[in-house]
C-alpha positions in Angstrom: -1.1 -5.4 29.6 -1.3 -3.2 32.8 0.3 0.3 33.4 3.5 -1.2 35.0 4.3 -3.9 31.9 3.4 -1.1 29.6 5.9 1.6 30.9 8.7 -1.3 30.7 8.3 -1.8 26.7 8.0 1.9 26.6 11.1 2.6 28.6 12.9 -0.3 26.3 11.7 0.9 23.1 13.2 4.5 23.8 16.1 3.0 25.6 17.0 1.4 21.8 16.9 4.8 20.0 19.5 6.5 18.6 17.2 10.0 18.4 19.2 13.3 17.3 16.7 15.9 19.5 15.8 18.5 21.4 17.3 21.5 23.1 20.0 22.1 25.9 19.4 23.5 29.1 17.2 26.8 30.1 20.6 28.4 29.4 23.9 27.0 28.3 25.7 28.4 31.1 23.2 27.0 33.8 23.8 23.4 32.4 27.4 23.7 32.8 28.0 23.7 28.7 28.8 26.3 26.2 27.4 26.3 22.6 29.9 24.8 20.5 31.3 27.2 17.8 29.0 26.9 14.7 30.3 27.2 11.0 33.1 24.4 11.7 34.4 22.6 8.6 34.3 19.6 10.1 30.2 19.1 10.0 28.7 18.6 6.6 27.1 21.5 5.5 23.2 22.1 7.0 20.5 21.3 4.7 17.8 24.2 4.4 14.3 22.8 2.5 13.2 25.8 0.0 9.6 25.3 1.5 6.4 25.8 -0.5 7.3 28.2 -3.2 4.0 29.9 -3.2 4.4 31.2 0.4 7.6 32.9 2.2 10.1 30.0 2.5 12.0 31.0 -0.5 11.9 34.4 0.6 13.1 34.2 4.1 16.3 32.0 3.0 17.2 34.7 0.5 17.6 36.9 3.1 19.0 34.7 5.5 22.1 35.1 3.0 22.3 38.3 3.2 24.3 37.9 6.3 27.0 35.9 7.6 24.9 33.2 8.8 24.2 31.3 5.7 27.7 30.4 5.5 27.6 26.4 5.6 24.3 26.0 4.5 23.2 24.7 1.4 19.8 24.9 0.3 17.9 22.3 -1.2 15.5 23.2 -3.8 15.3 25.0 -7.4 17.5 27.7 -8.6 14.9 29.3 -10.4 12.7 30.1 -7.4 15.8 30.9 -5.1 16.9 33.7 -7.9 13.0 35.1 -8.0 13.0 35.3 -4.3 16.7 36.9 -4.2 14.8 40.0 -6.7 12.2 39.6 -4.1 13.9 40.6 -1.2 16.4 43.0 -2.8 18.2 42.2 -5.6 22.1 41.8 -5.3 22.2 38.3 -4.5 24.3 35.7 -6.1 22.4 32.4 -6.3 24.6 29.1 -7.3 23.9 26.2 -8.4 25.6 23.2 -7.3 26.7 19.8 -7.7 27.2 18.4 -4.0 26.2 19.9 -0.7 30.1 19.9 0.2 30.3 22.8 -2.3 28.5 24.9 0.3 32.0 25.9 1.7 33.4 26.8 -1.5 30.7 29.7 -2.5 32.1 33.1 -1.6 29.3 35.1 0.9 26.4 36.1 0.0 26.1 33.9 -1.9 23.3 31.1 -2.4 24.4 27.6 -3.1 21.2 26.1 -4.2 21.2 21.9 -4.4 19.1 20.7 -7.7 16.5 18.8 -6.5 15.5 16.6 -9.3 11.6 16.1 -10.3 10.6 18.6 -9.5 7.7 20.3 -11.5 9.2 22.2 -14.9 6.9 25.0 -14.8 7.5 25.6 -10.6 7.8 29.0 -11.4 3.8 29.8 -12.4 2.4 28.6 -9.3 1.1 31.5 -8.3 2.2 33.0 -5.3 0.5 33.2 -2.0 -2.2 30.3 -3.4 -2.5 26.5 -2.8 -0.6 24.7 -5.2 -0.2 21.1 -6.0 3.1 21.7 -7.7 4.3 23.6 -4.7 3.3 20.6 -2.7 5.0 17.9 -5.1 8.1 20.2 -4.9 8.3 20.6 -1.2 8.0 16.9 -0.5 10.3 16.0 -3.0 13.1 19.1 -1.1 12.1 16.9 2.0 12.7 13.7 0.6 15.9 14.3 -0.4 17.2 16.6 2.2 16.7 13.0 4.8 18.5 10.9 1.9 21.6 13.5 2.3 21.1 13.0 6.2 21.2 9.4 6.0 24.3 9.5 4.1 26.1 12.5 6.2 26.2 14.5 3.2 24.3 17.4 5.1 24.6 17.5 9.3 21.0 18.7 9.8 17.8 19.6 8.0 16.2 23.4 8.6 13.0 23.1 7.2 11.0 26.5 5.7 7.4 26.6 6.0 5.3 23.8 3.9 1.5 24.4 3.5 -0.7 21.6 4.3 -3.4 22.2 2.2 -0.9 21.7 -1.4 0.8 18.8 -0.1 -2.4 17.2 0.4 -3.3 18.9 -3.3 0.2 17.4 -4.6 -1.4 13.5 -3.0 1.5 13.3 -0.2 0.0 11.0 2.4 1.0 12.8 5.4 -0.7 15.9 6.9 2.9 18.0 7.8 6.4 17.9 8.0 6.7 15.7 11.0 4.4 12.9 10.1 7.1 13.2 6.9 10.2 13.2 8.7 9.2 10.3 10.6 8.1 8.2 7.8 11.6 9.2 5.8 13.5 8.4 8.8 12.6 5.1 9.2 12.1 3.4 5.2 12.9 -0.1 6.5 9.8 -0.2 8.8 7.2 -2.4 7.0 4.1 -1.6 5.9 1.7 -1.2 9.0 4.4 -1.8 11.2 5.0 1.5 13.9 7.0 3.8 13.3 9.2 5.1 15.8 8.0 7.8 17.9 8.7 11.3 17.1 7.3 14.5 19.0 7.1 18.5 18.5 8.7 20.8 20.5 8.2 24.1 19.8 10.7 26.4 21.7 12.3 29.9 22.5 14.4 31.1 25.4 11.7 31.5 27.8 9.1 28.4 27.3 9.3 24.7 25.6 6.4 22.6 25.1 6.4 19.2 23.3 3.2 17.6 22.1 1.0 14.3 22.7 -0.5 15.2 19.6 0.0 16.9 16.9 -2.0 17.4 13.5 -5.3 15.9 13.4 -9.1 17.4 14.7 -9.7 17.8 18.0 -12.0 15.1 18.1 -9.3 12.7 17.1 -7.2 14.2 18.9 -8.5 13.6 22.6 -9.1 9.9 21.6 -5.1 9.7 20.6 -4.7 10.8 24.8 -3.7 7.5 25.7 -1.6 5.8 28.7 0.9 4.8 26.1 1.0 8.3 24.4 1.4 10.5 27.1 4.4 7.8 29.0 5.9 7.8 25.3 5.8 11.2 25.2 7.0 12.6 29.0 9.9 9.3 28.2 10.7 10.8 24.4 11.3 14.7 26.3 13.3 13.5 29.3 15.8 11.7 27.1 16.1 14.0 24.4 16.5 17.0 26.9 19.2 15.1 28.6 20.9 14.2 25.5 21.3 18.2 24.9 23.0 19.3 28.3 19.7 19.0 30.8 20.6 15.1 32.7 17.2 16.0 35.0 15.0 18.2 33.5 11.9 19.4 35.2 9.1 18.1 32.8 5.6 19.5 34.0 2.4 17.8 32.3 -0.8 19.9 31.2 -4.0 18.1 31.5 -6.8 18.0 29.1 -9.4 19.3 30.3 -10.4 22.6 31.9 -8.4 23.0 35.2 -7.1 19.6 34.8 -10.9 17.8 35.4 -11.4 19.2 38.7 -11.2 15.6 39.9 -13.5 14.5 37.4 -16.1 16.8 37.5 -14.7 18.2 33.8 -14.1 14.7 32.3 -11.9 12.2 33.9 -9.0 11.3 31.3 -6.0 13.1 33.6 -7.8 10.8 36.8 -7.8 7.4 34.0 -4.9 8.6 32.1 -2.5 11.3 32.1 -2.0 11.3 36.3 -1.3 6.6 35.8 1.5 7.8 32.9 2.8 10.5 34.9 3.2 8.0 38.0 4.8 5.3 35.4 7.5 7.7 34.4 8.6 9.0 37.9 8.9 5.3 38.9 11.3 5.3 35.8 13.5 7.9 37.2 11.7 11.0 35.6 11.3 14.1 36.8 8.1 15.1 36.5 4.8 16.0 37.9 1.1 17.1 37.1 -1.6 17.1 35.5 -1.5 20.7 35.8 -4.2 23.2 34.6 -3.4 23.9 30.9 -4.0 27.8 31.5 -1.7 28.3 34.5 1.1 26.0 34.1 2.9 27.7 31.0 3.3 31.4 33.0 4.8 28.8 35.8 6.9 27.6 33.9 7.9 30.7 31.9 11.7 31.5 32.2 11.9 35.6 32.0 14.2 38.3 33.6 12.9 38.2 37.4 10.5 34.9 36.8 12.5 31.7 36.9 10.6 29.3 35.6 10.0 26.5 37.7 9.6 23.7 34.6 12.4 22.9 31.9 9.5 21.8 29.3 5.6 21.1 29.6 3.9 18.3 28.1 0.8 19.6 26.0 -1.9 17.2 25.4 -3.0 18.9 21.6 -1.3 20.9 19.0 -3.3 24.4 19.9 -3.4 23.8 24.2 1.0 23.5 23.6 2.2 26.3 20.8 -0.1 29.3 21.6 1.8 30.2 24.8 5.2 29.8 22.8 4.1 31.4 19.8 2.1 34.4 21.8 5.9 35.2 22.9 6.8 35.8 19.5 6.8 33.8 16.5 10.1 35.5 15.3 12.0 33.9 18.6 10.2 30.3 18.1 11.8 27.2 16.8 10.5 24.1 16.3 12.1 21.0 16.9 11.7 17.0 16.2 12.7 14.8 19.1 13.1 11.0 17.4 14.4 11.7 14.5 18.3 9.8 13.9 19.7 13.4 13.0 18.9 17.0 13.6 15.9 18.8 12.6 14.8 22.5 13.3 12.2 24.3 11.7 10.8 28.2 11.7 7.8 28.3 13.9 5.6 30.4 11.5 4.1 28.8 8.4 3.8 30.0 4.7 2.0 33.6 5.3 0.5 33.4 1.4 -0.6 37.1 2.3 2.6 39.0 2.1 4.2 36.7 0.1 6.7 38.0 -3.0 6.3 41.3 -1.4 9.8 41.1 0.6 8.5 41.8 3.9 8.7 38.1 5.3 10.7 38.2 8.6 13.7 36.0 8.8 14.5 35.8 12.3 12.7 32.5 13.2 14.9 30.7 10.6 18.0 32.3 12.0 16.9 31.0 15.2 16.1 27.5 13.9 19.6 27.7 12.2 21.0 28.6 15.4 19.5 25.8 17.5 20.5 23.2 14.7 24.1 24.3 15.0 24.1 23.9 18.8 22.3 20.8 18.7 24.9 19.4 16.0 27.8 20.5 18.2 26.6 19.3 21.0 26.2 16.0 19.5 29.4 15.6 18.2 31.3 15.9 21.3 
């Protein structure tokens, strides 16, 4: 099967998708849309995962509900925890159980309304913190797992996941390396074994810069072998569509190459001559905006969106995990969200991970899960138009 046939299933196989993604335009008011009011009792409550309850995730919710913006939220996980990480950060913090995610409404503020999660490990709370755990890791899959089963049902609008660490889920024996390999198993439990899944991507992104991902976690090594035709089309098709979904109908998609200044016409490897440039030509035939293989260490300042610098790309294709988030998270990991495009409802995520080192001191920084709340209560609103 040649480029052309291969960029028709492609096109078809995202053209059957019902995905729940990505982000609206550089601005709301340059797309022509403003960001629906959040908080509305009409949306299910949004589902926020405890995270790995050795690291910060516990922590950073807690003081998420110190403020107005918890309310509607409902976190998924264990009460115990939640009320250690409440004494954590302060003290002074109601934390509820309850029965169904609906009850999220009826808590009065500041308060937590924490969401059971059965199975999980009895003795959660000696895990010790800021160390790989495999209870942690049993209990952050199983927060996962059911936060997609409430999705599934509408019983929750959206998931907001807090930082998972790798290294105890693989301890606990969960067969995927991170949250999105996860979420994209979860989402689709019909697919038989072996079969494909449907694609998923990352975006990581903050007001100035987004970047999705070919790849995501696995070596380098791996990695450039999983630069195929097929991944890169799948991936430039996966961004245009989800970023017209959200209030961008032609978004300007710019695509990084591989290697160092984009091969140099072959003299530093050949795949963006073989590969990325024949994808890039497949999805402009489809109606795509886009254009590269651009250097990887020029094209994110181009297409950096600051006071005085318009940025001249809506989102850049990133060949590996590392080439993609350093730009965004050099910005500031406090601003960053990141985001699944795929997925059949709405998932944000904190662009930070576990930070064992400071955690149970208090001092964990909550602002990238406000901001990942944020974004999933723009994205939900925006969908349901």
């Amino acid at each position: 099967m040649g480029p052309p046939e291969k960029a028709l299933r492609l096109t078809r196989q995202l053209s059957a998708m019902t995905s729940a993604p990505c982000v609206a335009g550089r601005d709301s008011r340059q797309c022509g849309m403003t960001p629906p009011a959040s908080n509305s009792r009409r949306h299910a409550p949004i589902a926020l995962t405890m995270g790995d309850v050795c690291g910060i995730g516990p922590e950073v919710i807690a003081k998420l509900f110190r403020s107005p913006q918890g309310t509607g939220c409902v976190v998924l996980g264990d009460v115990s925890v939640m009320r250690r990480a409440a004494t954590f950060t302060g003290g002074m913090l109601v934390v509820a159980r309850v029965d169904r995610a609906a009850e999220a409404w009826d808590v009065p503020p500041n308060c937590v309304p924490v969401l059971q999660v059965a199975g999980l490990p009895r003795d959660l709370l000696d895990a010790p913190i800021g160390r790989i755990d495999a209870r942690a890791g049993a209990a952050a899959a199983a927060c996962i797992t059911h936060a997609v089963e409430l999705a599934h049902s509408g019983e929750v609008t959206a998931i907001v996941t807090a930082p998972i660490h790798k290294e105890s889920l693989a301890a606990a024996g969960v067969d995927h390396p991170g949250h999105t390999e996860m979420l994209q198993a979860l989402a689709a439990p019909g697919t038989a074994r072996g079969a494909p899944l449907p694609p998923v991507r990352m975006m990581l992104a903050n007001d100035e810069l987004r970047t999705v991902l070919v790849t995501i976690h696995m070596s380098l090594r791996r990695a450039i072998d999983a630069v195929t035709f097929d991944a890169v089309l799948e991936t430039i098709l996966l961004a245009h569509r989800s970023a017209a979904r959200w209030g961008m109908p032609t978004p300007r998609i710019a695509v990084a190459g591989l290697n160092p200044h984009a091969g140099e016409g072959g003299l530093f490897g050949d795949e963006e001559l073989r590969i990325i440039a024949p994808a890039i030509a497949a999805a402009r035939a489809d109606g795509v905006d886009v254009s590269g293989p651009f250097a990887p260490d020029t094209v994110f300042m181009r297409a950096r969106d600051a006071a005085g610098h318009p940025g001249e790309f809506d989102i850049v294709i990133a060949m590996t995990h590392d080439h993609g988030l350093i730009p965004v998270k050099y910005l500031g990991v406090e601003h960053g969200v990141n985001v699944t495009l795929g997925l059949p409802f709405v998932r944000t995520s904190p662009d930070h991970g576990t930070a064992f080192d400071i955690a149970g001191t208090g001092r964990a920084d909550e602002r990238s899960l406000v901001a990942a709340l944020t974004m999933a209560r723009r994205l939900v609103g925006f969908q349901s138009q």
